[in-house]
KETI-427737 format. One record per residue (C-alpha): x, y, z; residue in one letter; residue number from 1. Coordinates in steps of 0.2 Angstrom, whole numbers, plus 5000, padded with zeros to 4 digits. Example, Ala and Ser with C-alpha at 12.3 -4.5 7.8 and 13.67 -1.06 7.14 Angstrom:
2
<r px="5062" py="4978" pz="5039" aa="a" i="1"/>
<r px="5068" py="4995" pz="5036" aa="s" i="2"/>
// end
This chain:
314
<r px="5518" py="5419" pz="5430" aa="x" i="1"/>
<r px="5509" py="5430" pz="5444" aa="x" i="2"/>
<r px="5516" py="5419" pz="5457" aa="x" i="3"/>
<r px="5535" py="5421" pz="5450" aa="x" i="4"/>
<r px="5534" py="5439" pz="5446" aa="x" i="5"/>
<r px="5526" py="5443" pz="5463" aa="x" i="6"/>
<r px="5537" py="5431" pz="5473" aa="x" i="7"/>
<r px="5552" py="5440" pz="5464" aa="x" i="8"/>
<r px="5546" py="5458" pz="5467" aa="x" i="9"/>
<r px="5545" py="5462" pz="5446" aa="x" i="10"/>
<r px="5537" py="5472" pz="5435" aa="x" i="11"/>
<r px="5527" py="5465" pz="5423" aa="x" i="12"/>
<r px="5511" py="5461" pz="5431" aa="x" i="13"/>
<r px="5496" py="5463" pz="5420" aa="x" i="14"/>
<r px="5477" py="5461" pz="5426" aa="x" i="15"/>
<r px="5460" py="5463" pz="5422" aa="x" i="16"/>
<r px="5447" py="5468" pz="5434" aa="x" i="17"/>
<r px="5429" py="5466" pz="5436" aa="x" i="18"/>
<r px="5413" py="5467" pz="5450" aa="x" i="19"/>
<r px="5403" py="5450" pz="5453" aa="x" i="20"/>
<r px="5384" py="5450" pz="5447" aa="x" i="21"/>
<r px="5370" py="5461" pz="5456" aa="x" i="22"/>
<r px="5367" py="5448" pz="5473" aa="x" i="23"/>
<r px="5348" py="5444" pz="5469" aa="x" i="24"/>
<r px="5352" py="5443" pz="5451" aa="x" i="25"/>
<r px="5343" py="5427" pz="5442" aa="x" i="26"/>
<r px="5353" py="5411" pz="5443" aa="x" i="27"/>
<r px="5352" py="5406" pz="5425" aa="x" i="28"/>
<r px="5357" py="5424" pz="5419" aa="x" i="29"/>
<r px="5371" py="5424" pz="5433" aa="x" i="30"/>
<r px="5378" py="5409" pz="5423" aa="x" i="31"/>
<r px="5376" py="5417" pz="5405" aa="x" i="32"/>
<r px="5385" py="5431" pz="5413" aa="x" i="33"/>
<r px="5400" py="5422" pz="5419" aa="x" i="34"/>
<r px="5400" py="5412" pz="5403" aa="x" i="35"/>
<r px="5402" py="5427" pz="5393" aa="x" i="36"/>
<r px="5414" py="5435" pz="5405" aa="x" i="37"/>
<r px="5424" py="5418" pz="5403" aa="x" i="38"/>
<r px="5424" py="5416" pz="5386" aa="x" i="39"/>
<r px="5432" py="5437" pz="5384" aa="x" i="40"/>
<r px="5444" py="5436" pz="5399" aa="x" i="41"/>
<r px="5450" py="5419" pz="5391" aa="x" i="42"/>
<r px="5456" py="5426" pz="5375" aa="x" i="43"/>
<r px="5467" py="5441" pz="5385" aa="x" i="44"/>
<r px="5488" py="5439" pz="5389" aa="x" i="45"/>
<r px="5485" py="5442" pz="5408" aa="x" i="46"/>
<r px="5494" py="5437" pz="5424" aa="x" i="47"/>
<r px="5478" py="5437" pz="5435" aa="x" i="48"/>
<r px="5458" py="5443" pz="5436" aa="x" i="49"/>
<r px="5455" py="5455" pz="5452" aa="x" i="50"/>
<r px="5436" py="5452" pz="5457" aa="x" i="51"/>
<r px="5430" py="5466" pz="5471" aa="x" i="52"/>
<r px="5419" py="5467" pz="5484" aa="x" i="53"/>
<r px="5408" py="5482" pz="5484" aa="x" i="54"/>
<r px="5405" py="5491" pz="5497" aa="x" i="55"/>
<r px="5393" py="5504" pz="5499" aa="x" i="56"/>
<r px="5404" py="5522" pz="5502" aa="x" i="57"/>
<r px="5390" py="5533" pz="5505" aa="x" i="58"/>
<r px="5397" py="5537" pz="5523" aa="x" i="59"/>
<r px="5415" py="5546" pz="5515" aa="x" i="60"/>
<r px="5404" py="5557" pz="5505" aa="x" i="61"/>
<r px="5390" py="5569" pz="5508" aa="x" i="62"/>
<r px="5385" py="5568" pz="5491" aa="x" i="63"/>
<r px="5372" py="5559" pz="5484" aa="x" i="64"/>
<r px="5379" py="5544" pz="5474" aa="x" i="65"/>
<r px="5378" py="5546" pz="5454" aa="x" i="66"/>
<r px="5373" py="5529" pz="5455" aa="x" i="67"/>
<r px="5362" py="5518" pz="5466" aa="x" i="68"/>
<r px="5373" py="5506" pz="5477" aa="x" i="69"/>
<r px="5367" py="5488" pz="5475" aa="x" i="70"/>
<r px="5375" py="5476" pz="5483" aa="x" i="71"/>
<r px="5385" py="5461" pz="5474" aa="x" i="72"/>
<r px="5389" py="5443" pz="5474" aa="x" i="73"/>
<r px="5403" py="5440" pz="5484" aa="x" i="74"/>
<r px="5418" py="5438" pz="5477" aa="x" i="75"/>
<r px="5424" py="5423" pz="5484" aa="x" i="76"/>
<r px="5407" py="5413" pz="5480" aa="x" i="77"/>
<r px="5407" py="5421" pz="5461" aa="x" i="78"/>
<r px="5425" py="5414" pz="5456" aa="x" i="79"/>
<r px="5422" py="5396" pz="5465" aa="x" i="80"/>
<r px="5405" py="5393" pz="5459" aa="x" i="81"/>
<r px="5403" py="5401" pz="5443" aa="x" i="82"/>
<r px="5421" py="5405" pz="5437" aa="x" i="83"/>
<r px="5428" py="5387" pz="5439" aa="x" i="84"/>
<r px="5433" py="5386" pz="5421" aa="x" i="85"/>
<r px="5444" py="5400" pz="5421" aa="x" i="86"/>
<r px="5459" py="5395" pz="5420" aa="x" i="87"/>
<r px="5469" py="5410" pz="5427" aa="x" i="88"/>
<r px="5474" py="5414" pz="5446" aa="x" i="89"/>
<r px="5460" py="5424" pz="5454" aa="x" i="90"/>
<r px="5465" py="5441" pz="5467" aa="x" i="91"/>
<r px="5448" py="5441" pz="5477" aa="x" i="92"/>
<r px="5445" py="5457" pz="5487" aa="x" i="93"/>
<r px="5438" py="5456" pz="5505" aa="x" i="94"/>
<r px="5430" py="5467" pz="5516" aa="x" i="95"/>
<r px="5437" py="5464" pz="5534" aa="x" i="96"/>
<r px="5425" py="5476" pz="5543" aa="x" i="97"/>
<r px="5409" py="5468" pz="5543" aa="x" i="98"/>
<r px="5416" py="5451" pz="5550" aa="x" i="99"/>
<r px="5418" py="5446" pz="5567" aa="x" i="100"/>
<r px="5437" py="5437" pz="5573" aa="x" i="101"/>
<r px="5428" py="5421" pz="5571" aa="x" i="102"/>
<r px="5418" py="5426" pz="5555" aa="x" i="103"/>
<r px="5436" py="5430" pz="5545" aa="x" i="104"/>
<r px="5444" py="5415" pz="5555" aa="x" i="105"/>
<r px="5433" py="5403" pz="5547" aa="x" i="106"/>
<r px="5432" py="5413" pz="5531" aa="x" i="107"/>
<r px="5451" py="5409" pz="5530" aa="x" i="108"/>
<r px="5450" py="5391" pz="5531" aa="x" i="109"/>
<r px="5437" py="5388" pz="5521" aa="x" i="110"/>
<r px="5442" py="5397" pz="5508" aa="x" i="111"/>
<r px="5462" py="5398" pz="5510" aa="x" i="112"/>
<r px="5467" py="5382" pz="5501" aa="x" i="113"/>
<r px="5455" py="5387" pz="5484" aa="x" i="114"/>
<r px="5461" py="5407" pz="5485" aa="x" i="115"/>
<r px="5476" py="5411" pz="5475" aa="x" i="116"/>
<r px="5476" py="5430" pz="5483" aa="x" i="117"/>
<r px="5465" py="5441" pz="5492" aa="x" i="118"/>
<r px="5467" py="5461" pz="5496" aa="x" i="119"/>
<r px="5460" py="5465" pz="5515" aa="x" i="120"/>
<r px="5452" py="5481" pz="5513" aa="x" i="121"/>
<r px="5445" py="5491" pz="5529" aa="x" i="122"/>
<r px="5429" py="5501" pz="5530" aa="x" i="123"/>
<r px="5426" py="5515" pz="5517" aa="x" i="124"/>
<r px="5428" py="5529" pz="5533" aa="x" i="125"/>
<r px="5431" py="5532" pz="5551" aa="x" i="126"/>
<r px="5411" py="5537" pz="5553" aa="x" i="127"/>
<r px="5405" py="5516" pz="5547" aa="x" i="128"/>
<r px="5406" py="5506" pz="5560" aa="x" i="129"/>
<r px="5419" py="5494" pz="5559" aa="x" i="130"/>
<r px="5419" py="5475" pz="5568" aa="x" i="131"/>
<r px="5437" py="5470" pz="5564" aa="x" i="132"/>
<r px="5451" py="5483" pz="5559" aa="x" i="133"/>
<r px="5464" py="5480" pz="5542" aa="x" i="134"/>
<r px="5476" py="5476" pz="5556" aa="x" i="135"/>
<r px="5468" py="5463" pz="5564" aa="x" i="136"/>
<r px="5462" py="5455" pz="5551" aa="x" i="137"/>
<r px="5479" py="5453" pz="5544" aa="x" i="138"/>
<r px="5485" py="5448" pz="5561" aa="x" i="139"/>
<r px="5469" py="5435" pz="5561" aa="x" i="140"/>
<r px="5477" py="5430" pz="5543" aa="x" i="141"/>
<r px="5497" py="5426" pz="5550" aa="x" i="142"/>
<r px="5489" py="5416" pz="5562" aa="x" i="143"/>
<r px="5479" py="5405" pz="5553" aa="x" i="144"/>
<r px="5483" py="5384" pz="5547" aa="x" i="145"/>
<r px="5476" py="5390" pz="5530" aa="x" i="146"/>
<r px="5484" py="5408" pz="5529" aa="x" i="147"/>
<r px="5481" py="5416" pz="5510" aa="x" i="148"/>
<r px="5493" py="5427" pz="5500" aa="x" i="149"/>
<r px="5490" py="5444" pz="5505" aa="x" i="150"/>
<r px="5490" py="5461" pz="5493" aa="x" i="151"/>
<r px="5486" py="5478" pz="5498" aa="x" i="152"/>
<r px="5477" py="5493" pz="5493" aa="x" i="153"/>
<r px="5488" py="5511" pz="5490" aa="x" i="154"/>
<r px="5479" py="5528" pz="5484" aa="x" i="155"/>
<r px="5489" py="5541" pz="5480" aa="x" i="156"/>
<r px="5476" py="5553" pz="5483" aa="x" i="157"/>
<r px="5477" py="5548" pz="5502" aa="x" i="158"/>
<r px="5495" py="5553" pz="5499" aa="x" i="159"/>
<r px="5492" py="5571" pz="5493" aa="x" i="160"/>
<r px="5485" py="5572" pz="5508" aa="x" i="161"/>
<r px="5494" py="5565" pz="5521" aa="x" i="162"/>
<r px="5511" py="5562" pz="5513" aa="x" i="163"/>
<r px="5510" py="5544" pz="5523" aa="x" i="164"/>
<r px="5505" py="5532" pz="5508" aa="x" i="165"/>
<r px="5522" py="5526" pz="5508" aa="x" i="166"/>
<r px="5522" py="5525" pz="5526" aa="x" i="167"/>
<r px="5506" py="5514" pz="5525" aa="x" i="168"/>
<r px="5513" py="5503" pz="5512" aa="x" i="169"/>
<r px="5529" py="5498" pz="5522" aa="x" i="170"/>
<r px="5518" py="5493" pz="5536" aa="x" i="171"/>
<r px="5509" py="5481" pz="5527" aa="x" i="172"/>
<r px="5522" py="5472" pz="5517" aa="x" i="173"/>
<r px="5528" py="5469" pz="5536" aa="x" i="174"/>
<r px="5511" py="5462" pz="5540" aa="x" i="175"/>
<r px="5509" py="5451" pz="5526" aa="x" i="176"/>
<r px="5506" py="5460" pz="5510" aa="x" i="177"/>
<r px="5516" py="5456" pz="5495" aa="x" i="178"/>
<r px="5509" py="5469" pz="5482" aa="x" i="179"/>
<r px="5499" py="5483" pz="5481" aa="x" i="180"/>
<r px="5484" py="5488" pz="5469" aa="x" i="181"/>
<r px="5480" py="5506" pz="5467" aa="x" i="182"/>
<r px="5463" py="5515" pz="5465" aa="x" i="183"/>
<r px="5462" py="5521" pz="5447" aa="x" i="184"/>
<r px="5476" py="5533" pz="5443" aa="x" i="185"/>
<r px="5469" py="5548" pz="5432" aa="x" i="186"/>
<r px="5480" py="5561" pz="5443" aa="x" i="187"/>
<r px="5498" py="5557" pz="5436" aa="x" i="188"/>
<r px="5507" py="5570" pz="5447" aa="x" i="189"/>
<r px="5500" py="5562" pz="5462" aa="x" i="190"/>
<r px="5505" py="5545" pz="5459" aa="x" i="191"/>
<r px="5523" py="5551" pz="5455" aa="x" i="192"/>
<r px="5523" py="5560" pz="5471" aa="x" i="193"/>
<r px="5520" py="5544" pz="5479" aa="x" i="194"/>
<r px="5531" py="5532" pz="5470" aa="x" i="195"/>
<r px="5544" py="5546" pz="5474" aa="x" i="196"/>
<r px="5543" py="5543" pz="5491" aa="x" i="197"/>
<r px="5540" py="5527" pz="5490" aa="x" i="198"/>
<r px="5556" py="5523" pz="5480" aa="x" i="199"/>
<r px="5567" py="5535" pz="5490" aa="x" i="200"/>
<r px="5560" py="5527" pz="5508" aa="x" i="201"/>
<r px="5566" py="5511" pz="5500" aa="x" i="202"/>
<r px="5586" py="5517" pz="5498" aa="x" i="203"/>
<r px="5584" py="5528" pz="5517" aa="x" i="204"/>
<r px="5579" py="5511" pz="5526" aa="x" i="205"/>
<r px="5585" py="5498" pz="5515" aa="x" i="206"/>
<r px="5571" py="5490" pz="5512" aa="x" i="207"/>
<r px="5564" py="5480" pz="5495" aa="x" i="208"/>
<r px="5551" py="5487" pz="5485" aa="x" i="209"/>
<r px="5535" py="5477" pz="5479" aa="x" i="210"/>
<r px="5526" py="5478" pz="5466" aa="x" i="211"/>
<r px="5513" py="5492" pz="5461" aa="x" i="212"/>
<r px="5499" py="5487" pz="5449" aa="x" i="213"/>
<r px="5491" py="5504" pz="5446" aa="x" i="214"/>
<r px="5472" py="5503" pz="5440" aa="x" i="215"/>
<r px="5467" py="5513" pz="5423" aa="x" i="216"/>
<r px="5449" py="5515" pz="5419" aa="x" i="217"/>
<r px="5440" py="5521" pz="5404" aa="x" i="218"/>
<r px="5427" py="5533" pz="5405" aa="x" i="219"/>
<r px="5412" py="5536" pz="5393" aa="x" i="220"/>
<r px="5401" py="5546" pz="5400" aa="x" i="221"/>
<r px="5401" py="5564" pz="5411" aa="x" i="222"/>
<r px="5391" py="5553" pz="5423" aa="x" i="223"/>
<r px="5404" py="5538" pz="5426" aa="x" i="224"/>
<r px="5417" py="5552" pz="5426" aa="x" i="225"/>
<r px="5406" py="5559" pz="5440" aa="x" i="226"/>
<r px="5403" py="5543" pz="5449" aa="x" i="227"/>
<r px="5423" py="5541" pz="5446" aa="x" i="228"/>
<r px="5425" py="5556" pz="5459" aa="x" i="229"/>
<r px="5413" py="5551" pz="5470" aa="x" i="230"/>
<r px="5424" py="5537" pz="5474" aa="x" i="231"/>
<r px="5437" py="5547" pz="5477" aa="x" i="232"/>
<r px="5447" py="5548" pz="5461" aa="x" i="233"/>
<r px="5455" py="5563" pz="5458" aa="x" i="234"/>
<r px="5454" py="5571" pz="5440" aa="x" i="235"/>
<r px="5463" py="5586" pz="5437" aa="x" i="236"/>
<r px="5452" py="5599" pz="5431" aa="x" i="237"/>
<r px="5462" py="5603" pz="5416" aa="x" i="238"/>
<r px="5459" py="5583" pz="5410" aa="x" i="239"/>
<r px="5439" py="5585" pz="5415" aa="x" i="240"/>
<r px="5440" py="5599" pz="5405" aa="x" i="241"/>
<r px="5446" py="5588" pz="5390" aa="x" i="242"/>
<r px="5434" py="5574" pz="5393" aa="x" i="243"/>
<r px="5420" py="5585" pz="5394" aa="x" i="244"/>
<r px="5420" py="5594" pz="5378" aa="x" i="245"/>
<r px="5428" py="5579" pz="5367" aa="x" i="246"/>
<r px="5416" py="5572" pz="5354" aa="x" i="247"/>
<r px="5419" py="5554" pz="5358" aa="x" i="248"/>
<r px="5424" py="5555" pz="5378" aa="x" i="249"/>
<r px="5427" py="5537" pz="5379" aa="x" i="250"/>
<r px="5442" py="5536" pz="5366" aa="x" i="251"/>
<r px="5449" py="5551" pz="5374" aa="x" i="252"/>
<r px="5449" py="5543" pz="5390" aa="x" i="253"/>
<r px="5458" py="5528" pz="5382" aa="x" i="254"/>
<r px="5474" py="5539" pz="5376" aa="x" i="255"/>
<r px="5474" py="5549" pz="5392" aa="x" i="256"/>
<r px="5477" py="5529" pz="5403" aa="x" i="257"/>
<r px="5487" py="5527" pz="5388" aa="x" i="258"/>
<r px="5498" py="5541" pz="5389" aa="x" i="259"/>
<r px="5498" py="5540" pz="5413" aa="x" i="260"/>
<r px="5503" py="5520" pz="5408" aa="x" i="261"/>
<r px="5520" py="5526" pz="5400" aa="x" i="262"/>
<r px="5522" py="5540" pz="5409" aa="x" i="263"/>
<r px="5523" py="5529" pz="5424" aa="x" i="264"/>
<r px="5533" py="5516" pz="5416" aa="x" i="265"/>
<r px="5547" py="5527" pz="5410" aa="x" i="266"/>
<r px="5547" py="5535" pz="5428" aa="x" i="267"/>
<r px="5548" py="5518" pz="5435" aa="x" i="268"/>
<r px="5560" py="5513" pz="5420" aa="x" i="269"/>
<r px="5576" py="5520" pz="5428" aa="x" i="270"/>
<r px="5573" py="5518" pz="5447" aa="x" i="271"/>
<r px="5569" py="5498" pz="5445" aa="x" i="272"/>
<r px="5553" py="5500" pz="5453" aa="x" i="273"/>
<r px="5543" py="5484" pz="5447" aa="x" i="274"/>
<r px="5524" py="5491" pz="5442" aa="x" i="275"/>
<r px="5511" py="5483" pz="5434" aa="x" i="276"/>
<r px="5493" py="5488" pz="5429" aa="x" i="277"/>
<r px="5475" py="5482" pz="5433" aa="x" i="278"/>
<r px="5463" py="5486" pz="5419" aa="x" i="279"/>
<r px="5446" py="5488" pz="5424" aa="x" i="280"/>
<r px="5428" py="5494" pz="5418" aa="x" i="281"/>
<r px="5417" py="5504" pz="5433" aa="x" i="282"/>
<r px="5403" py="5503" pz="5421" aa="x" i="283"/>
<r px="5392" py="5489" pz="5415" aa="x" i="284"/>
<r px="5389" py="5497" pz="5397" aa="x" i="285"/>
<r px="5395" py="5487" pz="5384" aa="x" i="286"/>
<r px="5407" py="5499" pz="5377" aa="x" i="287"/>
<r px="5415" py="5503" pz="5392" aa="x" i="288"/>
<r px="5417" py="5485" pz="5394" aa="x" i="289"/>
<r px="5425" py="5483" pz="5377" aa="x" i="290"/>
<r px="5434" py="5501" pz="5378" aa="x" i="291"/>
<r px="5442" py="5492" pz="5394" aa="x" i="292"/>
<r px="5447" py="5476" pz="5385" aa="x" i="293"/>
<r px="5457" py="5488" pz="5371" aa="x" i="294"/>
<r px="5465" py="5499" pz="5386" aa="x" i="295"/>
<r px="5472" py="5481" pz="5392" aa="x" i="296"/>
<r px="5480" py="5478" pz="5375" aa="x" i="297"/>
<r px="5487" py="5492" pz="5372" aa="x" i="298"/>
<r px="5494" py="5493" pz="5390" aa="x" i="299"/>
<r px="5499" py="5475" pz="5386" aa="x" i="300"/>
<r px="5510" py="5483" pz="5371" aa="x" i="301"/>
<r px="5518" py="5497" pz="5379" aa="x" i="302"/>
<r px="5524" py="5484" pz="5393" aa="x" i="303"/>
<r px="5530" py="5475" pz="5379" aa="x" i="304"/>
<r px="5539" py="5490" pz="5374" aa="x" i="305"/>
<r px="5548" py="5493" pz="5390" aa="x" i="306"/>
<r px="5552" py="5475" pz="5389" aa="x" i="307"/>
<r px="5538" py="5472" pz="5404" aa="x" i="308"/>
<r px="5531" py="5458" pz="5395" aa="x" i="309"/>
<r px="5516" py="5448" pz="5406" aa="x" i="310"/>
<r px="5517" py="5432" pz="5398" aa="x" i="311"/>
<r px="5537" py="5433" pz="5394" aa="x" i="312"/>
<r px="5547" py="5417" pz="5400" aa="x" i="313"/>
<r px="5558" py="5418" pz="5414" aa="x" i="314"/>
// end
């Protein structure tokens, strides 16, 4: 279903999104990890798992990070070795910067054969140095015997500020990229501003539009909502306000994804702009694990509803 929805530019897509172990986590309880992640994921109506590779961002923001970076297992290694009997295509992330030409090269065709799709992502900001830049490595992709599926990153807070997301994206379906995840969406205005743009561009310059999985996260504290803007996301302060005073913060976090998933799929409703969503938990507490698996299916429903169904028959 991933592969025909994306191949044929629909809407639709529906995924679940999770961060690899700790990276000097025990062996054995790496494995009762993955066990229970496979066991949950298992019994969810979705398209694909998105696995991330985390970086550390500290050097986009001069604020001290809510919570310590710790680096992770990568991606890659987690879904070969320890995912193997999850039986769903895998979107791992990768982050070019760090590797050499030669490094991504042979990262390619090692792992280009066993890798459904990967997203490049480039370095967190201008000021961390950078050994390979997104275009190259795409460029290093193309190029290679065992060259993977390529998605893309698009952040419509970038947009508010330089009006170019649209631009961007453009670009990197001509370098490869077949669809595009967002970071989490909690500002609706924004992202309509973007898929404005995005849509119109399409109809100036005859060109096709691919699919957007938007990301929706729950929150269930004040800290992971502050840890949320660390990264970048961009809450409105009328909605922080909400969260803030509400007496259970993490079921008012479900409604409001809720309430941005069909705001964006009746927007995208009438323009035919295929979308999707990526459900994902930033937070290792079990209820925001489980809050995340209820967000997916009641996003799951709603698609349903707009007859974007993620495991319809074609």
């Amino acid at each position: 279903m991933l592969e025909n929805k994306i191949n044929n530019r629909k809407s639709g897509v529906l995924l679940y999104g999770l961060t690899p172990p700790k990276l000097h986590t025990d062996e054995y309880k790496i494995k009762v990890i993955a066990d229970k992640q496979i066991e949950r994921i298992s019994a969810l109506e979705i398209d694909g798992l998105v696995l991330y590779d985390i970086q550390d961002e500290s050097s986009r923001n001069d604020q001290p990070r809510p919570f310590p970076f710790m680096e992770t297992l990568s991606p890659d290694t987690y879904s070969t070795t320890y995912l193997k009997e999850l039986k769903v295509p895998k979107i791992i992330y990768k982050s070019v910067g760090k590797y050499s030409v030669d490094e991504l090269n042979a990262w390619i065709n090692k792992y280009g054969k066993n890798i459904d799709y990967s997203v490049f992502v480039g370095t967190p900001s201008i000021r961390q140095k950078s050994n390979l830049s997104l275009n190259d490595a795409y460029h290093i992709n193309e190029n290679s015997v065992n060259s993977i599926k390529l998605g893309g990153v698009i952040i419509p807070e970038r947009h508010y500020k330089k009006n170019d997301e649209h631009i961007r994206l453009f670009n990197k379906i001509d370098k490869g990229c077949h669809f595009f995840i967002s970071q989490c969406v909690y500002n609706i205005d924004n992202t309509k501003n973007f898929l404005s743009d995005y849509y119109y561009s399409s109809l100036d310059n005859n060109r096709d539009l691919h699919p957007i999985i938007f990301t929706l996260t729950p929150c269930g504290s004040i800290k992971t909502m502050e840890f949320m803007e660390w990264l970048g996301i961009d809450i409105p302060k009328w909605l922080k306000n909400d969260l803030k005073h509400s007496k259970d913060i993490l079921s008012k976090s479900i409604e409001i994804c809720k309430s941005i998933a069909e705001e964006l799929l009746d927007y995208c409703k009438d323009k035919n702009i295929p979308i999707g969503f990526n459900i994902e938990s930033v937070s290792i507490r079990k209820a925001e694990i489980e809050a995340s698996i209820e967000l997916l299916i009641e996003v799951k429903l709603l698609m349903d509803k707009y007859q974007y169904s993620a495991i319809a028959s074609e």
